[in-house]
C-alpha positions as CSV (number, residue, x, y, z in Angstrom):
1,X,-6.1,17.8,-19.4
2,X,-8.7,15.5,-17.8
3,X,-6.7,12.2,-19.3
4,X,-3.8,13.4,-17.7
5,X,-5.4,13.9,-14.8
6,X,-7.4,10.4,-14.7
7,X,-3.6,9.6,-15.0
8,X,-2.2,11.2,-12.2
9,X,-5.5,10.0,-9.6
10,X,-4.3,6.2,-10.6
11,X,-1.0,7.0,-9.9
12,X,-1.6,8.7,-6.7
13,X,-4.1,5.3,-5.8
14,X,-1.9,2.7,-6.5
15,X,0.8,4.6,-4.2
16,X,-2.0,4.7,-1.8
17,X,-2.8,0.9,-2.1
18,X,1.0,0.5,-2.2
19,X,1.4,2.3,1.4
20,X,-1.5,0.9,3.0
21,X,-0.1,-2.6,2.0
22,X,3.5,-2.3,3.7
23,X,2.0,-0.4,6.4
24,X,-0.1,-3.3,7.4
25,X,2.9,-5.8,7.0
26,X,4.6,-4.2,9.5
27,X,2.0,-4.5,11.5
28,X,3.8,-6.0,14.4
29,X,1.2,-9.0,14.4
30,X,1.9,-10.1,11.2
31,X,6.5,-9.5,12.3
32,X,6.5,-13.3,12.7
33,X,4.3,-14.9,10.5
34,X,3.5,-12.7,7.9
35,X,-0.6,-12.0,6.8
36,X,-1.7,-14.1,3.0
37,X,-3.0,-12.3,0.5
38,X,-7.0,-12.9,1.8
39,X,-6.1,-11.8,5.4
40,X,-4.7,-8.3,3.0
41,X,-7.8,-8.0,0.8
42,X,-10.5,-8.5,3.7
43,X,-8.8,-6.1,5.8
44,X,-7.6,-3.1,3.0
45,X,-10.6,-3.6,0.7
46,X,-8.4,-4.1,-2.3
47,X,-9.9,-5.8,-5.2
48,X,-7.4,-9.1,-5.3
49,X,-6.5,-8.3,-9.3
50,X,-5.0,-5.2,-7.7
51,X,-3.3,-6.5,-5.1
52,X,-1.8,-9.0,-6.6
53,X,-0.7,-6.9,-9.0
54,X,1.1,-4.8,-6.0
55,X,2.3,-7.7,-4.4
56,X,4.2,-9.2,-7.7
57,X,5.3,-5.6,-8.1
58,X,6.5,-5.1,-4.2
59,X,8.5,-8.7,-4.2
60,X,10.4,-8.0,-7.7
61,X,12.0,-4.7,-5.9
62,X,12.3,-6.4,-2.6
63,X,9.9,-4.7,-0.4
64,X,8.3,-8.0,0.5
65,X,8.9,-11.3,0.7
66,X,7.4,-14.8,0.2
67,X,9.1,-18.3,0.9
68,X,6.8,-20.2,-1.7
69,X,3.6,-19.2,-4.0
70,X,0.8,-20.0,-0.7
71,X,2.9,-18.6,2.2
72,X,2.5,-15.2,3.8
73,X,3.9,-12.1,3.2
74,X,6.4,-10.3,5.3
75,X,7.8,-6.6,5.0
76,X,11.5,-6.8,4.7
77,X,14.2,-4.7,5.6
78,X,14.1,-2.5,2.8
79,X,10.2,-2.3,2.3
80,X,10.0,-0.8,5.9
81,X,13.1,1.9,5.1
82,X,10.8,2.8,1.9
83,X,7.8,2.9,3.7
84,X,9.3,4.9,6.3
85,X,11.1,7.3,3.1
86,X,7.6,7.5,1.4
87,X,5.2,8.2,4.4
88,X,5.5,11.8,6.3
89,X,6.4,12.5,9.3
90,X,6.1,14.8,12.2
91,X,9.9,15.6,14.1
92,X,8.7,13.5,17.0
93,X,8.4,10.6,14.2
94,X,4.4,10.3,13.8
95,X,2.7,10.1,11.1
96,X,0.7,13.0,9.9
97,X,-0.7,11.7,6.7
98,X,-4.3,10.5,7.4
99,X,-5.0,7.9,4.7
100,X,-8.7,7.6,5.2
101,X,-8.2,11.7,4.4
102,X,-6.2,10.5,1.4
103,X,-8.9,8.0,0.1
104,X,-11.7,10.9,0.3
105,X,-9.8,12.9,-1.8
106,X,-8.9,11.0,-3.9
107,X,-12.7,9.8,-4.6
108,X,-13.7,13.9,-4.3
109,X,-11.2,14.1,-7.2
110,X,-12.2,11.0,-9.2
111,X,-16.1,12.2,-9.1
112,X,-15.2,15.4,-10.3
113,X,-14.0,14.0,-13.7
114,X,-17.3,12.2,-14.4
């Protein structure tokens, strides 16, 4: 049971990296230029192997894109419908998920394993 758990807290973290990275791209300071991968890790305190991984991950399903290997990033179309699919709402259209929340539950969980 605790594997499977370990498991699931991975899952549930790499969604969380996953929506705090489209969230900031649409940012709508980075709607015309994009934001690099440094401007991404400084600001979401993502170790780089990770979000590169993300990144790779986000431009094969085309949720972001990237003109050549040093340009920025930009949300596309599609990436801000997911994001938008993937992130609760209230009726009146605001979010009501509080990811710093998310993030201390997910560490609350992760220390009970150990």
């Amino acid at each position: 049971a605790g594997l499977s758990l370990l498991v699931a807290s991975n899952k549930l973290l790499s969604l969380y990296h996953v929506i705090k990275i489209l969230e900031f791209l649409a940012l709508p300071v980075f709607t015309p230029y994009g934001a690099t991968s440094r401007q991404m890790q400084e600001a979401l305190n993502i170790p780089a192997s990770t979000l590169f991984k993300i990144l790779s991950r986000l431009k094969s399903n085309s949720h972001v894109s990237q003109a050549d290997k040093a340009d920025p990033y930009h949300i596309t179309g599609f990436g801000k419908a997911e994001l938008f699919h993937i992130t609760p709402r209230s009726s009146a259209g605001a979010k009501v998920v509080d990811l710093k929340e998310f993030q201390d539950q997910l560490s609350n969980s992760h220390s009970t394993l150990t």
